[in-house]
Backbone as ProteinMPNN parsed JSONL, in Angstrom:
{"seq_chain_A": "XXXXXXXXXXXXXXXXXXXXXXXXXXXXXXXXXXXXXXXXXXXXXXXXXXXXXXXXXXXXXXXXXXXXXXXXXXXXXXXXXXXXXXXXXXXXXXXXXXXXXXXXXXXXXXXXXXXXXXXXXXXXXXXXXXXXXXXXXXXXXXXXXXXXXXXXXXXXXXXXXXXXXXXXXXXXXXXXXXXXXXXXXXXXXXXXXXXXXXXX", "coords_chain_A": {"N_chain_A": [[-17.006, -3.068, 0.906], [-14.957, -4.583, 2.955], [-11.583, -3.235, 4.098], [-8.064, -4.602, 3.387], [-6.646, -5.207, 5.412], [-8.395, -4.799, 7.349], [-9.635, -7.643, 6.722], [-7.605, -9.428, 7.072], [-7.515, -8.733, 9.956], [-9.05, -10.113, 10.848], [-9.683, -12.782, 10.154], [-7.619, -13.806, 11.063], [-6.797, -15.183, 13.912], [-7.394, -17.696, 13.173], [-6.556, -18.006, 10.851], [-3.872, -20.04, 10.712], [-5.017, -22.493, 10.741], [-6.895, -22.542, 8.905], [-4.68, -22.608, 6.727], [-3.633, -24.785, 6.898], [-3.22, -27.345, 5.463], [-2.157, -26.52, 3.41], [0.201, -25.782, 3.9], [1.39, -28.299, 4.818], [1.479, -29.601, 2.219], [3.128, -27.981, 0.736], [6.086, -27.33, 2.243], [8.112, -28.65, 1.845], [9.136, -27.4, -0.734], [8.731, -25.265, 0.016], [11.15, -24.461, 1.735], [13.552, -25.639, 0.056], [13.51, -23.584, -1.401], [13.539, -21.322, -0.378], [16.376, -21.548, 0.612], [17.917, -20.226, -1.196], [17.932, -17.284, 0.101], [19.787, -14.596, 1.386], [22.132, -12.464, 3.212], [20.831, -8.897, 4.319], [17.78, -9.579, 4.52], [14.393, -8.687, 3.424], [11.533, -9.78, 4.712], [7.992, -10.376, 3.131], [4.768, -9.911, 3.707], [4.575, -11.158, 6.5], [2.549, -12.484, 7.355], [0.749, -14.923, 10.29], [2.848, -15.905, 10.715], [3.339, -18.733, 9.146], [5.413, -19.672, 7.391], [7.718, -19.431, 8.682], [9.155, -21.244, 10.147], [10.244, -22.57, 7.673], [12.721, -21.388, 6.372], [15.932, -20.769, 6.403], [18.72, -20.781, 8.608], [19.961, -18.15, 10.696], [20.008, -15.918, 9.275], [19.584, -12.09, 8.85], [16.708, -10.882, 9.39], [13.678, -8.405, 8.275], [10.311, -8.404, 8.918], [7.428, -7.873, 7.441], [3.943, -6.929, 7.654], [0.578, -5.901, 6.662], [-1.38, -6.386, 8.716], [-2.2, -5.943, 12.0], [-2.848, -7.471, 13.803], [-2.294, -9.736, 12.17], [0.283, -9.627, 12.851], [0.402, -9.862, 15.733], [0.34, -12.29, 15.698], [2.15, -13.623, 14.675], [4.435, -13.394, 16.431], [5.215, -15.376, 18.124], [6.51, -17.347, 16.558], [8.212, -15.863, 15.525], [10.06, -15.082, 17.517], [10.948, -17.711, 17.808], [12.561, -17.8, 16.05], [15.818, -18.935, 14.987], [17.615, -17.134, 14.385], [17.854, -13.577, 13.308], [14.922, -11.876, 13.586], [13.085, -8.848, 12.961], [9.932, -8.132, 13.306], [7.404, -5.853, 11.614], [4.868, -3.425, 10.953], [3.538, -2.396, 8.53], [2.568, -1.168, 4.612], [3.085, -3.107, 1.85], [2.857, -1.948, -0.442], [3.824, 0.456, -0.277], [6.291, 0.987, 1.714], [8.471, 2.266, 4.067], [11.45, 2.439, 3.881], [14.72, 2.777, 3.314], [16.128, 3.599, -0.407], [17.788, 0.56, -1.833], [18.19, -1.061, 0.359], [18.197, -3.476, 0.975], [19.523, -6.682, 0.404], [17.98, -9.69, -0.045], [15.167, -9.887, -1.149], [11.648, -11.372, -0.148], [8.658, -13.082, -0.827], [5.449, -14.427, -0.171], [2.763, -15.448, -1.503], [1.937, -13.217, -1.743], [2.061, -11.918, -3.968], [-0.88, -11.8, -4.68], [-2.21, -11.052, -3.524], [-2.16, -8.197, -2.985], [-3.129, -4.954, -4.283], [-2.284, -3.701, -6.007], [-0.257, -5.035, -8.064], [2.051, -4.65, -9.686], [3.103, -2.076, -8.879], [3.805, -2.403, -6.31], [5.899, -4.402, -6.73], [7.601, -2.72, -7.927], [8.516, -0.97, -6.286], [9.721, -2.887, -4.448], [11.77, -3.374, -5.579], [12.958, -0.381, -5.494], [13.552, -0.702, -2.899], [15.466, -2.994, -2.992], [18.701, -3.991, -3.252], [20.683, -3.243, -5.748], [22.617, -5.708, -7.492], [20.69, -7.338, -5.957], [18.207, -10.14, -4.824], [14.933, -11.098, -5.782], [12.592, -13.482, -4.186], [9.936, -15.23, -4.374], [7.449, -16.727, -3.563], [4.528, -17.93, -5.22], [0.539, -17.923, -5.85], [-0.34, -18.011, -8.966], [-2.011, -17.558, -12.293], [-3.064, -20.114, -14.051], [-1.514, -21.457, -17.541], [-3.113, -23.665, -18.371], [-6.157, -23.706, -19.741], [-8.87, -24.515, -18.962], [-8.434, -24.564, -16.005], [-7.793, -21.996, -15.888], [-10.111, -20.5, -16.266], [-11.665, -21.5, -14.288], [-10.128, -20.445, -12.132], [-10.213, -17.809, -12.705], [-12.959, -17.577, -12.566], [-13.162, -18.198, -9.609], [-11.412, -16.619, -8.624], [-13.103, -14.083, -8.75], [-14.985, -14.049, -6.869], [-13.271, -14.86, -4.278], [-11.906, -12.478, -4.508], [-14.239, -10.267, -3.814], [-14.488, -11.063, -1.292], [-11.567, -11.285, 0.744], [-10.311, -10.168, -0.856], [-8.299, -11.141, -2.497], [-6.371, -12.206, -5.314], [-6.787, -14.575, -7.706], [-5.975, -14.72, -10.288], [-3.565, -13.801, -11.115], [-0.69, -12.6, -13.305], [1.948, -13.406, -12.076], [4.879, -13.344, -13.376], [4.816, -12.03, -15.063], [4.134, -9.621, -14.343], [6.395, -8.92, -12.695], [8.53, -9.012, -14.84], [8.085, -6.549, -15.715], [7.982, -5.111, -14.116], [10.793, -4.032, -14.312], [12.157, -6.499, -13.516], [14.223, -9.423, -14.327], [13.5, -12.522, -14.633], [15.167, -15.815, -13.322], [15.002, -18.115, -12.777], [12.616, -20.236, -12.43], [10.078, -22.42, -11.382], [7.364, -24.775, -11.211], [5.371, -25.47, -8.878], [3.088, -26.542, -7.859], [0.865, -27.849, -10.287], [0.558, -25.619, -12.699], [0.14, -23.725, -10.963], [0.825, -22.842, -8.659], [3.713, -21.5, -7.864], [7.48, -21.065, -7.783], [9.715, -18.444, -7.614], [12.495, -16.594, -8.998], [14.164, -13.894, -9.292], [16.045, -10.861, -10.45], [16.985, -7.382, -10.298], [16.743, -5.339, -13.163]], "CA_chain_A": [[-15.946, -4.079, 0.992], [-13.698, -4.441, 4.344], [-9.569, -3.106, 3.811], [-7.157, -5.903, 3.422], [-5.969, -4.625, 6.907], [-9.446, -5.232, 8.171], [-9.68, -8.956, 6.41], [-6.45, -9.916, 7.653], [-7.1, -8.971, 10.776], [-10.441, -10.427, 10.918], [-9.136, -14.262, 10.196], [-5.943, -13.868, 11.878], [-6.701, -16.132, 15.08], [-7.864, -18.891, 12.649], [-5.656, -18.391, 9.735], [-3.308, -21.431, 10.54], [-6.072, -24.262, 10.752], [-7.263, -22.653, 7.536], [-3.778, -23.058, 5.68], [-2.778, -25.865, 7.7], [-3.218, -28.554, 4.502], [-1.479, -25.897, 2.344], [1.914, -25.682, 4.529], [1.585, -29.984, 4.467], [1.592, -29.237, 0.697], [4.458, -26.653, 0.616], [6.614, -27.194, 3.255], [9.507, -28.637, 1.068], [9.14, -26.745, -1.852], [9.425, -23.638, 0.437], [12.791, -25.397, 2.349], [14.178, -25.092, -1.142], [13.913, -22.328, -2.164], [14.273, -20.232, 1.155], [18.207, -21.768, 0.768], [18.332, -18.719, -1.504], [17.633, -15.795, 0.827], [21.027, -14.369, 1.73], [22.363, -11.046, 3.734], [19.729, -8.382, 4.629], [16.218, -9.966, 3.632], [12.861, -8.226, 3.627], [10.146, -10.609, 3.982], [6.954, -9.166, 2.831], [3.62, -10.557, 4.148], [4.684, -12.3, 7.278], [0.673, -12.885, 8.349], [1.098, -15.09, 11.33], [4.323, -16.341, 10.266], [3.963, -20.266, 9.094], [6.505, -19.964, 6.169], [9.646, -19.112, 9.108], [10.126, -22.713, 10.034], [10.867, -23.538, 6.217], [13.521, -20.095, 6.822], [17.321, -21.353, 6.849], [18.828, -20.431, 10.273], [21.472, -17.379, 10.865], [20.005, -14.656, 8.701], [19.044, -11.411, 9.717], [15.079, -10.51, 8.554], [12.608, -7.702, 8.842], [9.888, -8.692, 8.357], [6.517, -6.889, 7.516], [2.857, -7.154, 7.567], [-0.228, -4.501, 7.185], [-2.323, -6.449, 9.491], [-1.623, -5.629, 13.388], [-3.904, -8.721, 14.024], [-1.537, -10.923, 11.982], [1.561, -9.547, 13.217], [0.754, -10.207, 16.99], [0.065, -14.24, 15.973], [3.312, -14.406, 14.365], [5.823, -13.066, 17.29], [6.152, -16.326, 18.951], [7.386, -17.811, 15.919], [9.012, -15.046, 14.946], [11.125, -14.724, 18.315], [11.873, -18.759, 18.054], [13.453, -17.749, 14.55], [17.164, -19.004, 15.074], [18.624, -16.0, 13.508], [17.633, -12.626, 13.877], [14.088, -11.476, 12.831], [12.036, -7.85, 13.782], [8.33, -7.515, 12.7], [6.887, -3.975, 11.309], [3.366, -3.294, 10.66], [4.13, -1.769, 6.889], [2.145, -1.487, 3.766], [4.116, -3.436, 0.451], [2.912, -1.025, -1.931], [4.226, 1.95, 0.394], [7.22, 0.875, 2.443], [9.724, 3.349, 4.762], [12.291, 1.893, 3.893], [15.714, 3.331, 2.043], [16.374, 3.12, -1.475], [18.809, -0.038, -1.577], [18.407, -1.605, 2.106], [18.358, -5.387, 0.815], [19.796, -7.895, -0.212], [17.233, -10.517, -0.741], [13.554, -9.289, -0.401], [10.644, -12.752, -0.106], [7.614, -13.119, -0.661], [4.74, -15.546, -0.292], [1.346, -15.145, -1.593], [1.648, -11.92, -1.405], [1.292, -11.057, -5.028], [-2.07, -11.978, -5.477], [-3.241, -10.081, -2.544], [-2.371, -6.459, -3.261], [-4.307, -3.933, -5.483], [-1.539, -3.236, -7.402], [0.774, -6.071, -7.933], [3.267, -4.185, -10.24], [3.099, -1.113, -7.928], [4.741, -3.301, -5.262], [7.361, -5.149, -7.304], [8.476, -1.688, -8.823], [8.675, -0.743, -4.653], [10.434, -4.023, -4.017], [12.867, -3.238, -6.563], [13.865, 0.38, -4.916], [14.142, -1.605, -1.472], [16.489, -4.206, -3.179], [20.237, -3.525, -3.797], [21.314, -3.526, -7.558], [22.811, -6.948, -7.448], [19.699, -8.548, -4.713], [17.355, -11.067, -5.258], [13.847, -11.209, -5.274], [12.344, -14.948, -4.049], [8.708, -15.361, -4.369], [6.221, -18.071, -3.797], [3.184, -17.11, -5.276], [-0.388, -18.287, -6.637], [-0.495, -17.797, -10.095], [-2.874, -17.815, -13.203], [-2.639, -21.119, -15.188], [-1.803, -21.783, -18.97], [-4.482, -24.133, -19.05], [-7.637, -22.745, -20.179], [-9.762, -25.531, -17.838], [-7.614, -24.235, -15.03], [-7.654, -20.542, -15.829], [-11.059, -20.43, -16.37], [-11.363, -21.83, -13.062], [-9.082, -19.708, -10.992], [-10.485, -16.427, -12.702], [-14.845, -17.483, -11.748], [-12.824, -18.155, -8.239], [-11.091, -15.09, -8.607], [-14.805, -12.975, -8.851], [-15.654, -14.095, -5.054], [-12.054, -14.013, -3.4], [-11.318, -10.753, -4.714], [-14.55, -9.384, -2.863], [-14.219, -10.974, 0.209], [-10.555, -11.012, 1.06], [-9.192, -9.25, -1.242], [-7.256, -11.919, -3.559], [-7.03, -12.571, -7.121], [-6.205, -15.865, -7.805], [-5.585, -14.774, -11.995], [-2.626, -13.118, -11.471], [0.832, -13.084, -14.131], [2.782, -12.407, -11.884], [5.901, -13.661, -13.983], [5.097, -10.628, -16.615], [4.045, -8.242, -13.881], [7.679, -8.983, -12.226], [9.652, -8.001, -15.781], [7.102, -5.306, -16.119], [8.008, -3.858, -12.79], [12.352, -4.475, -13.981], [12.927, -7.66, -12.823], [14.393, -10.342, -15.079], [13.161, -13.847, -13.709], [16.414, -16.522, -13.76], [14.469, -19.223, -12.167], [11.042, -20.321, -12.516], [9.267, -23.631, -11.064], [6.141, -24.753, -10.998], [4.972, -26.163, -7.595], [1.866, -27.552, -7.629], [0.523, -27.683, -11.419], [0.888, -24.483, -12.581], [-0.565, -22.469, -10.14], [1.698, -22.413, -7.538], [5.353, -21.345, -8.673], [8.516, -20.966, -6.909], [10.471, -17.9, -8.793], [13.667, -16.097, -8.467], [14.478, -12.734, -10.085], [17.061, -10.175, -10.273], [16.59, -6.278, -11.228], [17.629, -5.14, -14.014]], "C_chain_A": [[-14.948, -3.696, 2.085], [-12.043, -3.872, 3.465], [-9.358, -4.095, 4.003], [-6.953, -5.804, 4.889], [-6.845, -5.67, 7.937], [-10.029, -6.782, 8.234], [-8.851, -9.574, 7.03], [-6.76, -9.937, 9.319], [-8.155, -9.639, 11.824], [-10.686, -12.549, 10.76], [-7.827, -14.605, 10.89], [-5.889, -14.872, 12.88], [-7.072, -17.499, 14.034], [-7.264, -19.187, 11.576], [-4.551, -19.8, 9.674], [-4.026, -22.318, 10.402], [-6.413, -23.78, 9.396], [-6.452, -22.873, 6.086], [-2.618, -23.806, 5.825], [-2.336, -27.093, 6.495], [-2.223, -27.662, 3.38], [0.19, -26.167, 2.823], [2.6, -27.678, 4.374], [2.435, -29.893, 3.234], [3.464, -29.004, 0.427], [5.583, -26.387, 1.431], [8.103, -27.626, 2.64], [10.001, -27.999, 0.028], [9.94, -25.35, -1.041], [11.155, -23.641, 0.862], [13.868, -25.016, 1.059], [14.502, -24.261, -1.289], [14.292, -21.392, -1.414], [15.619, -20.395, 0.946], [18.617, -20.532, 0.438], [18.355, -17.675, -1.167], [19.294, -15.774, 1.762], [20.906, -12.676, 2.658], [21.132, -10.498, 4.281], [18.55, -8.551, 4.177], [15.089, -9.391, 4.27], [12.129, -9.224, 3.196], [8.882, -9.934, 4.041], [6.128, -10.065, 2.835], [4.186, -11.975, 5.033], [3.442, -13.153, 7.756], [1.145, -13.572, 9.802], [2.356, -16.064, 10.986], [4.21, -18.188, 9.996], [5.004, -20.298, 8.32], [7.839, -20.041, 7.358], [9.859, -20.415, 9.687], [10.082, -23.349, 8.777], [12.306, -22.462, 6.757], [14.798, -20.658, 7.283], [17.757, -20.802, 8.122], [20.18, -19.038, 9.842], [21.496, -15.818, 10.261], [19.244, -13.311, 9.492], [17.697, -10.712, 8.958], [14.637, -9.565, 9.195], [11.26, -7.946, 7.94], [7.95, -8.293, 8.513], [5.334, -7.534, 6.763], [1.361, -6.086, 7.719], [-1.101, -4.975, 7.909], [-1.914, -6.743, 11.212], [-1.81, -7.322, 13.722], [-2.926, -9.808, 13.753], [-0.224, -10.933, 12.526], [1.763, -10.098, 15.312], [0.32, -11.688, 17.233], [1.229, -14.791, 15.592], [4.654, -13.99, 15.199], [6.089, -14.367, 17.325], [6.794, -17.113, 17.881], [8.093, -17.088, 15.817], [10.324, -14.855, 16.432], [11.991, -16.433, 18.667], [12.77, -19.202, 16.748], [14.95, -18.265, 14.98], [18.174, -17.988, 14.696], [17.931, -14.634, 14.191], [16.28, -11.817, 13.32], [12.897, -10.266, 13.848], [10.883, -7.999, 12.731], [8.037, -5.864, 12.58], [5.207, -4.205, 10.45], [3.619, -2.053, 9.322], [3.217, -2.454, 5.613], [2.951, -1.711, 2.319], [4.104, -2.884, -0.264], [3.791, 0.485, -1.797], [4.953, 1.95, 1.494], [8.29, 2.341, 2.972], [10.909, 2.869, 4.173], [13.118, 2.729, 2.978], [15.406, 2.579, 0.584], [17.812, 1.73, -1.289], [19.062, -0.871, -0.436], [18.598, -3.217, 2.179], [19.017, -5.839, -0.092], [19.089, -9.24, -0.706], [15.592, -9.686, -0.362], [12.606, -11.113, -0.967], [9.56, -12.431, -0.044], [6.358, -14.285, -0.615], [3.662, -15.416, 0.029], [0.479, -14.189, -1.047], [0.65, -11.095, -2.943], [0.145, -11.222, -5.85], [-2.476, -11.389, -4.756], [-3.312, -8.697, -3.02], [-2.908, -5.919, -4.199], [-3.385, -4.008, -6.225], [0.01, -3.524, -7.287], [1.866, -5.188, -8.837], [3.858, -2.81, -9.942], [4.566, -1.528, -7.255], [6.059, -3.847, -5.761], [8.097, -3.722, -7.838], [8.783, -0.79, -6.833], [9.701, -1.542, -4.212], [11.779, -3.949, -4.456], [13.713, -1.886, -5.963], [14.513, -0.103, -3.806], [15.37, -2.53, -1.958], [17.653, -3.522, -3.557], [20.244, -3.742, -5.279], [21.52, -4.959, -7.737], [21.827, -7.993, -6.391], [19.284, -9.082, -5.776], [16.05, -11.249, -4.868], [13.372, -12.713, -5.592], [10.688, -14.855, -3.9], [8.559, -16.882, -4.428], [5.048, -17.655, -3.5], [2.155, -18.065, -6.216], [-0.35, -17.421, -7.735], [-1.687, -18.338, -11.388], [-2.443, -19.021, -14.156], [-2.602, -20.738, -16.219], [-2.871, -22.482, -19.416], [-5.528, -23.867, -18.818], [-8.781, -23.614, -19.42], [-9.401, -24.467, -16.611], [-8.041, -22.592, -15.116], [-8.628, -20.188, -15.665], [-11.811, -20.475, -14.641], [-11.369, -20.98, -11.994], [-9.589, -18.188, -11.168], [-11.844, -16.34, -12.123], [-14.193, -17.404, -10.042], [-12.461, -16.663, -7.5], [-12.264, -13.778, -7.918], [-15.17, -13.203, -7.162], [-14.264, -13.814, -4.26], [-11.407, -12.378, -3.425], [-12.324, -9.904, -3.958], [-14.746, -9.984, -1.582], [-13.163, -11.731, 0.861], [-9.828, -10.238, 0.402], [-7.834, -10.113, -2.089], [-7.547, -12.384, -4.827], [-6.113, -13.913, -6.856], [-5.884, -15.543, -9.796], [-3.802, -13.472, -12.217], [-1.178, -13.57, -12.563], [1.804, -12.774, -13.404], [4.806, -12.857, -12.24], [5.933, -12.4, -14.86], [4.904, -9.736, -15.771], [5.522, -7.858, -13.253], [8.7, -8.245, -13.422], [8.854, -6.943, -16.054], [7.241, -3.92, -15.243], [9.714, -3.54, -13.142], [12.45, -5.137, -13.474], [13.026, -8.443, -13.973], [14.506, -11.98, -13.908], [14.449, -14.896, -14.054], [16.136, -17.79, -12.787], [13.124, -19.237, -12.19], [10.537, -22.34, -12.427], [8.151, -23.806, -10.569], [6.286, -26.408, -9.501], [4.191, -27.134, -7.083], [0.702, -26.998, -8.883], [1.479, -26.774, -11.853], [0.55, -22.971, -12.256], [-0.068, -22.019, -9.028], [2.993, -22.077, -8.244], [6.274, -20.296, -7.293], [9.189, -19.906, -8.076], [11.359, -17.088, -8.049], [13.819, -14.692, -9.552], [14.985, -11.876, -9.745], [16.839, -8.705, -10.874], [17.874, -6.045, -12.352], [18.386, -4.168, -14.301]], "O_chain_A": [[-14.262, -2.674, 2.081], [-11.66, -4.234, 2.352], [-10.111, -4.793, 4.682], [-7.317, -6.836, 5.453], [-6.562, -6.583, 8.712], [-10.642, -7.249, 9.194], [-9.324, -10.48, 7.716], [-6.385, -10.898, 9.991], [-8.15, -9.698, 13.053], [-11.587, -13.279, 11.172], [-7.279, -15.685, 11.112], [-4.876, -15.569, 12.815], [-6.817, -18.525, 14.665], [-7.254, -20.343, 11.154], [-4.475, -20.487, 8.656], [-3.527, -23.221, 9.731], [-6.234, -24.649, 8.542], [-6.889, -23.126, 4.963], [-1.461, -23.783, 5.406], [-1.265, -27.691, 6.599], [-1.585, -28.302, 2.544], [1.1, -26.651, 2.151], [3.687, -28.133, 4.017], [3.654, -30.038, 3.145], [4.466, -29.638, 0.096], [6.089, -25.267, 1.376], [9.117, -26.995, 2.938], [11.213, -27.985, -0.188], [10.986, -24.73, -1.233], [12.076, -22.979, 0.382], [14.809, -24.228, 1.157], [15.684, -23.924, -1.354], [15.251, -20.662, -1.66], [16.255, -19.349, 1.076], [19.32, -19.786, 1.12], [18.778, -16.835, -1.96], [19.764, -16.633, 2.508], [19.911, -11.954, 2.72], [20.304, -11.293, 4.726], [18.127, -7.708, 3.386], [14.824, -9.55, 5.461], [11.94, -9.625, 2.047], [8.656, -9.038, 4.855], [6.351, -11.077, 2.169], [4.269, -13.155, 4.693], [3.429, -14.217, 8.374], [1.88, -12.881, 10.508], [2.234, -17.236, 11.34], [4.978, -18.905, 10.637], [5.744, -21.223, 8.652], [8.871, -20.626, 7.03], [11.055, -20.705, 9.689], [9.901, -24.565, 8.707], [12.935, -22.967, 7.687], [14.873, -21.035, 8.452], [16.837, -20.266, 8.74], [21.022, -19.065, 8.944], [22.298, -14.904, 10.449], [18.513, -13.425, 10.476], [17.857, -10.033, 7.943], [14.861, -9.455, 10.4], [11.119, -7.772, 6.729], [7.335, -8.449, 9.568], [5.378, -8.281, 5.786], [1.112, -5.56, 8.804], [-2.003, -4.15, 8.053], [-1.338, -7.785, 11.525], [-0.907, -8.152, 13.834], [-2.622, -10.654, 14.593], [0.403, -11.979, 12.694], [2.751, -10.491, 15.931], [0.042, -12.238, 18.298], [1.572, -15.942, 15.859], [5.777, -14.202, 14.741], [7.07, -14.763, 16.695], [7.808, -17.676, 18.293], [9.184, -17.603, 16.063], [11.458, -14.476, 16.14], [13.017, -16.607, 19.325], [13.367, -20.236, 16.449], [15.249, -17.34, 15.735], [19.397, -18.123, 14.74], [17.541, -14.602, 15.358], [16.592, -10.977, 12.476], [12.219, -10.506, 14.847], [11.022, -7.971, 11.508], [8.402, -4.95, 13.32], [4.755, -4.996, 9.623], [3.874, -0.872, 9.553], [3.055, -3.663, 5.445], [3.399, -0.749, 1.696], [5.045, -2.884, -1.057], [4.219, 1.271, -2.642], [4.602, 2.714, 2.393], [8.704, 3.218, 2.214], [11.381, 4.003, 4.09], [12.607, 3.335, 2.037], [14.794, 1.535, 0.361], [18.78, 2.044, -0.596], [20.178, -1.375, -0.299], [18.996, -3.937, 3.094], [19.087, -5.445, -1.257], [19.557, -9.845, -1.671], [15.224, -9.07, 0.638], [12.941, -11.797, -1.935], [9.233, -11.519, 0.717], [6.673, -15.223, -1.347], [3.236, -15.286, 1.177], [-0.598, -14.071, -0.461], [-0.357, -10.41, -3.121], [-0.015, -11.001, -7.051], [-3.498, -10.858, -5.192], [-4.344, -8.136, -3.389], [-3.199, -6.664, -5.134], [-3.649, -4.461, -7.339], [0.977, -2.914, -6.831], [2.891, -5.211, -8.155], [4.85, -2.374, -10.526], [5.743, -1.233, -7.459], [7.134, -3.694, -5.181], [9.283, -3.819, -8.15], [9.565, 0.16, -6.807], [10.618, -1.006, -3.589], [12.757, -4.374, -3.84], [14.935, -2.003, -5.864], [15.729, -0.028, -3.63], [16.257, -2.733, -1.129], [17.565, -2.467, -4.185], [19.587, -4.668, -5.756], [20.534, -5.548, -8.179], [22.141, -9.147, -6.099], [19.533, -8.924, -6.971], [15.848, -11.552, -3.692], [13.539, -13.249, -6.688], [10.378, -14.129, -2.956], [9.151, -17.807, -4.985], [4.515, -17.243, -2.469], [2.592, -18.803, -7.1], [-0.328, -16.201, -7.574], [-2.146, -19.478, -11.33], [-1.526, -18.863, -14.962], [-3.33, -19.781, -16.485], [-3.516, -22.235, -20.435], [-5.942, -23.762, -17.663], [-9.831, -22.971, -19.412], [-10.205, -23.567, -16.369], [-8.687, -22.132, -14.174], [-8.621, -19.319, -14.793], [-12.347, -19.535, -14.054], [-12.253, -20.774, -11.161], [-9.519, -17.379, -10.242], [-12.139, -15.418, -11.363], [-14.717, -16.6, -9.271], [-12.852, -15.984, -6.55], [-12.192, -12.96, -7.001], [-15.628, -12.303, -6.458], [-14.09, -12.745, -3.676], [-10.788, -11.586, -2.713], [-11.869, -8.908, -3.396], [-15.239, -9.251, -0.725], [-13.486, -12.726, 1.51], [-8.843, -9.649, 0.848], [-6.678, -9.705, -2.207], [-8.593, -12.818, -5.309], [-5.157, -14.157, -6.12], [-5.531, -16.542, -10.423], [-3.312, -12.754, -13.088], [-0.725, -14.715, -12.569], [2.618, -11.948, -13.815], [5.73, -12.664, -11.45], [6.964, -11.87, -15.276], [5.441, -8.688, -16.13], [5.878, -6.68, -13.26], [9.434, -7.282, -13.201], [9.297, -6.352, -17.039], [6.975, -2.721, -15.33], [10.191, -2.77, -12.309], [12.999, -4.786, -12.43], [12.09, -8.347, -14.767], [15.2, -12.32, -12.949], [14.802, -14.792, -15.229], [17.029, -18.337, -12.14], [12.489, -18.208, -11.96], [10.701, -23.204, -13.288], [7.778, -23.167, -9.586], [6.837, -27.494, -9.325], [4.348, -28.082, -6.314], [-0.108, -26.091, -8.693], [2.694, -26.813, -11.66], [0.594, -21.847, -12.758], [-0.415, -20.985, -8.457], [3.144, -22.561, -9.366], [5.991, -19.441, -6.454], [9.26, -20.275, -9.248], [11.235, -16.829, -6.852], [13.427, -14.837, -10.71], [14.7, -11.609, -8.578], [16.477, -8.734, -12.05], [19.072, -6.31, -12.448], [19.191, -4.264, -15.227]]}, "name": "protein", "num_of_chains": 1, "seq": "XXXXXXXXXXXXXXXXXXXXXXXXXXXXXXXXXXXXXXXXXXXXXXXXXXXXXXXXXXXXXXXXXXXXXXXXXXXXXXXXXXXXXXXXXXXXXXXXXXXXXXXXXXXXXXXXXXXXXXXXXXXXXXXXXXXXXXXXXXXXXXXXXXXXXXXXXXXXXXXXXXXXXXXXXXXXXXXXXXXXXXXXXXXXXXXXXXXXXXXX"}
């Protein structure tokens, strides 16, 4: 099985046409909820950056990706950011970064990718200030058992060739890692979800 590194950086020139109908989708939902990213924000899994024109204007971002591949498709957005945004080639489960360095940390459809989704959020959580905010928009495992059923047989093939689970909780892996969630919307069913959470 290829590294995420090596997947990522292996669709990277083609990744927008392939989640071109998704951003259609998601493009207001994200608008939303981005409002909430304040002060020093870590965004985590820039790939080739479509989410930064949802991205309110003025803030200052770093913003990190472990695939080289994806990081050199998302400069030119990333340098027509209105605000102030550096790229870093950085793995989410195993960040440089100080204890405390943010104020908001983001994510988006990240936490179905990584090996070890409550790894990362308990990572995310040293990176975040006491009082931050963590903003996710993430694929998630349905309640309904049609649906779940579904998303987990899907699960069995994306997981070996990219490297994504589509059955993730990641509402329980979030208070599991210390985070208490104080917003939660579902996006599209309930498999997409917009969530907000604060450590505890």
């Amino acid at each position: 099985m290829k590294s995420k590194k090596q997947s990522y950086d292996r669709v990277a020139k083609v990744f927008d046409f392939l989640r071109k109908g998704d951003m259609r989708r998601w493009n207001k939902y994200q608008k939303s909820l981005f409002k909430n990213l304040s002060g020093e924000v870590l965004y985590i899994g820039v790939g080739t950056g479509l989410e930064i024109i949802n991205f309110p204007a003025d803030l200052k971002i770093t913003a990190i990706d472990i695939s080289p591949a994806m990081l050199r498709q998302s400069q030119k957005k990333a340098k027509s950011y209105p605000g102030k945004m550096s790229l870093c080639q950085m793995d989410a489960e195993n960040s440089a970064f100080k204890n405390n360095s943010f104020d908001t940390v983001v994510t988006v459809c990240v936490l179905c990718t990584v090996k070890h989704p409550v790894a990362c959020l308990k990572e995310i959580k040293r990176v975040l200030k006491p009082n931050g905010k963590l903003v996710m928009f993430e694929h998630v495992l349905s309640k309904n058992l049609i649906y779940a059923i579904a998303l987990k047989t899907m699960s069995n093939f994306t997981e070996f060739l990219e490297g994504t689970y589509l059955d993730r909780n990641t509402a329980y892996n979030a208070e599991k890692a210390g985070f208490e969630i104080f917003s939660h919307k579902n996006v599209y069913l309930d498999i997409v979800k917009a969530l907000m959470a604060k450590p505890l």
